[in-house]
C-alpha positions as CSV (number, residue, x, y, z in Angstrom):
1,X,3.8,1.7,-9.5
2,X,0.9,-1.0,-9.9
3,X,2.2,-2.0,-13.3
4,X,5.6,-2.2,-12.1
5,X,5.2,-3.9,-8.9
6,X,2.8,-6.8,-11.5
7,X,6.3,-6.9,-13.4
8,X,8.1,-7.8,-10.0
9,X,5.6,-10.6,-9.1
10,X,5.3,-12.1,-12.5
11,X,9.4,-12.0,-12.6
12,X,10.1,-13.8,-9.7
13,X,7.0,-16.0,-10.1
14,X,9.3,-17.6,-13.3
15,X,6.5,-18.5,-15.0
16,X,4.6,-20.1,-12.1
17,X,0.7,-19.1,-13.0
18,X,-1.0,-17.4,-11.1
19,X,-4.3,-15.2,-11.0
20,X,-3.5,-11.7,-10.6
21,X,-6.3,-9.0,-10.6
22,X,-6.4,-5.3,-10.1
23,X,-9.1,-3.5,-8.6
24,X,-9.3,0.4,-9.2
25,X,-11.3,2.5,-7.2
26,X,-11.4,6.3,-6.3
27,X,-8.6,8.4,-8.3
28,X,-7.1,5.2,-9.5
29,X,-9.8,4.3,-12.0
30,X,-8.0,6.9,-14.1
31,X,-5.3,4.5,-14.4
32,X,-8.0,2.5,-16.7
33,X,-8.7,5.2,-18.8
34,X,-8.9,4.6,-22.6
35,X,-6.7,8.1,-22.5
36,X,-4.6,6.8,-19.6
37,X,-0.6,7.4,-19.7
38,X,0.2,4.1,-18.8
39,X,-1.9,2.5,-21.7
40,X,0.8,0.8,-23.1
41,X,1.7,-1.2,-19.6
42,X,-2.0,-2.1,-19.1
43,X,-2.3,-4.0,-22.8
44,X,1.2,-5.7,-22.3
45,X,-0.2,-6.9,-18.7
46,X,-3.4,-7.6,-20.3
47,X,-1.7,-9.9,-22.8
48,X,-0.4,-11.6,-19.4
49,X,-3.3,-12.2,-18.2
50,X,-3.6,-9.5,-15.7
51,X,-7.3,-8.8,-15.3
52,X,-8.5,-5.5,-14.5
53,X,-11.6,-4.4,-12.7
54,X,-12.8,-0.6,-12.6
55,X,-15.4,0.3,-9.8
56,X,-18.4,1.9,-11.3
57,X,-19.3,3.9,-8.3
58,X,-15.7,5.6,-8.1
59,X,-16.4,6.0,-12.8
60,X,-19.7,8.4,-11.7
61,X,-18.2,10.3,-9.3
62,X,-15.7,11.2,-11.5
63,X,-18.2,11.6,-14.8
64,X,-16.6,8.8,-16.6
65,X,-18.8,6.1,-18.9
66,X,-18.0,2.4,-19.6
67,X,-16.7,4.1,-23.1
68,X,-14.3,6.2,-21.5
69,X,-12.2,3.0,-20.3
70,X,-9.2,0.9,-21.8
71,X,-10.7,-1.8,-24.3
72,X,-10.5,-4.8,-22.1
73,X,-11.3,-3.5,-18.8
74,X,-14.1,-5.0,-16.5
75,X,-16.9,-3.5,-14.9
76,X,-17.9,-3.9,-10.7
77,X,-20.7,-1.7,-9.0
78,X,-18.0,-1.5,-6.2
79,X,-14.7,-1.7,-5.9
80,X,-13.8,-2.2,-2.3
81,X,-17.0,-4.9,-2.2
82,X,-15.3,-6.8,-4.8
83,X,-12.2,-6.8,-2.5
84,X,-13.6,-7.7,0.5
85,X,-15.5,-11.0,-1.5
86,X,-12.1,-11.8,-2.9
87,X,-10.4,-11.8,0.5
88,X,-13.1,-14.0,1.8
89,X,-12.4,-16.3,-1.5
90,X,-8.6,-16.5,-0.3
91,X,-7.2,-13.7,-2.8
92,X,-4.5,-11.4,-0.9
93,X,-4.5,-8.0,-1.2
94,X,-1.6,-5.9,-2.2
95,X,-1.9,-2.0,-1.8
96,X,0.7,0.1,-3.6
């Protein structure tokens, strides 16, 4: 759904730029696994520009390493910090 909803934004954006960044925390860091079903959607979106941000704290409680992740895919100690400093920085936040 977070793949698809990117596709909506960037579609009626027409090519307008803008920043777009996804935060995974809890169960959806497995989204960003290197193993991940929708690992074809996150390298086309990374060839966009979509950046994507894994929270470390959510990886060890579910036993996963740096190495277990999509090539590409940043790296914060937590996820819903990272949120909160981009709201403060003027990002919105969309929740699927």
């Amino acid at each position: 759904m977070t793949l698809r909803n990117i596709g909506f934004i960037r579609t009626q954006l027409n090519g307008i730029p803008l920043p777009l960044e996804v935060v995974a925390f809890g169960p959806g860091v497995d989204m960003l696994k290197r193993d991940s079903v929708v690992h074809a959607g996150l390298r086309s979106a990374m060839r966009d520009g979509v950046r994507f941000v894994a929270c470390e704290s959510s990886m060890h409680a579910r036993g996963l390493k740096r190495t277990d992740m999509y090539p590409g895919v940043n790296f914060v100690p937590l996820g819903v910090a990272e949120i909160v400093r981009k709201q403060r920085e003027g990002w919105s936040y969309l929740k699927p």
